[in-house]
N, C-alpha and C positions, 0 to 999 in steps of 0.2 A: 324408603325411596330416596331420600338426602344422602343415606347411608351410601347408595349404590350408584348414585351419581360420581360424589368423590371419589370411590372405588374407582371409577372408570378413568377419571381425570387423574390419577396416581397413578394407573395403570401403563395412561400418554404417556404420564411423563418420564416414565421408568424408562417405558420402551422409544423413548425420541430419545433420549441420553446413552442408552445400549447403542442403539444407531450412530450417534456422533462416536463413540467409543470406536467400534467396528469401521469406520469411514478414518479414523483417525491414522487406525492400524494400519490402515492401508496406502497412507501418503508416502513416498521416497522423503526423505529429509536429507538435504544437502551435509555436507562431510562440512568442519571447520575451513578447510582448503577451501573448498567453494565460496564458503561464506566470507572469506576476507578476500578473496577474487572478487566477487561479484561488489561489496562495498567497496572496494576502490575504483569500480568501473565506474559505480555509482557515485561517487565521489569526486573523479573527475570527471564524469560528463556535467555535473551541476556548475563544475571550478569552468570550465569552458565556454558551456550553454553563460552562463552567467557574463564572464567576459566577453563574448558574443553582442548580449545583450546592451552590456554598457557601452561598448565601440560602437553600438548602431543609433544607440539614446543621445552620445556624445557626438553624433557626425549630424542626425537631424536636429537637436538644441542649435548647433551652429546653421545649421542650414535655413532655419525659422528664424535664426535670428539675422542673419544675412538679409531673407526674405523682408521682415519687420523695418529691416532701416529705411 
C-alpha cells in the first residue's frame, strides 16, 4: 500500500515536469535584438519615470516648506 502510494506521487511528478517541458517548448523566445531593445526601453523609462519623480518630490518639499513658514 506505501509502496503504491509513492508510485503514484512519482508518477505526478514525472508527469507535471513532462508538462512544464512541453509548455516550455512552446514559448516564442525573443531574438538578442529584441532583448537589448526592450532593456533599454526598460532602462530609460526608469532613468525618466525616476526624474519625474524627483522634480515632483523637489517642487512639493518646497511647496510644504513654503506652506510651514
Amino acid at each position: 500500500m506505501q509502496l503504491t502510494l509513492l508510485n503514484r506521487i512519482w508518477q505526478r511528478i514525472r508527469q507535471f515536469f513532462r508538462e512544464i517541458r512541453a509548455e516550455v517548448k512552446k514559448v516564442t523566445w525573443p531574438t538578442k535584438e529584441e532583448v537589448k531593445v526592450l532593456t533599454l526601453v526598460v532602462v530609460l523609462f526608469v532613468f525618466i519615470f525616476t526624474a519625474f519623480i524627483g522634480i515632483v518630490d523637489l517642487i512639493l518639499a518646497r511647496v510644504f516648506a513654503f506652506i510651514a513658514k
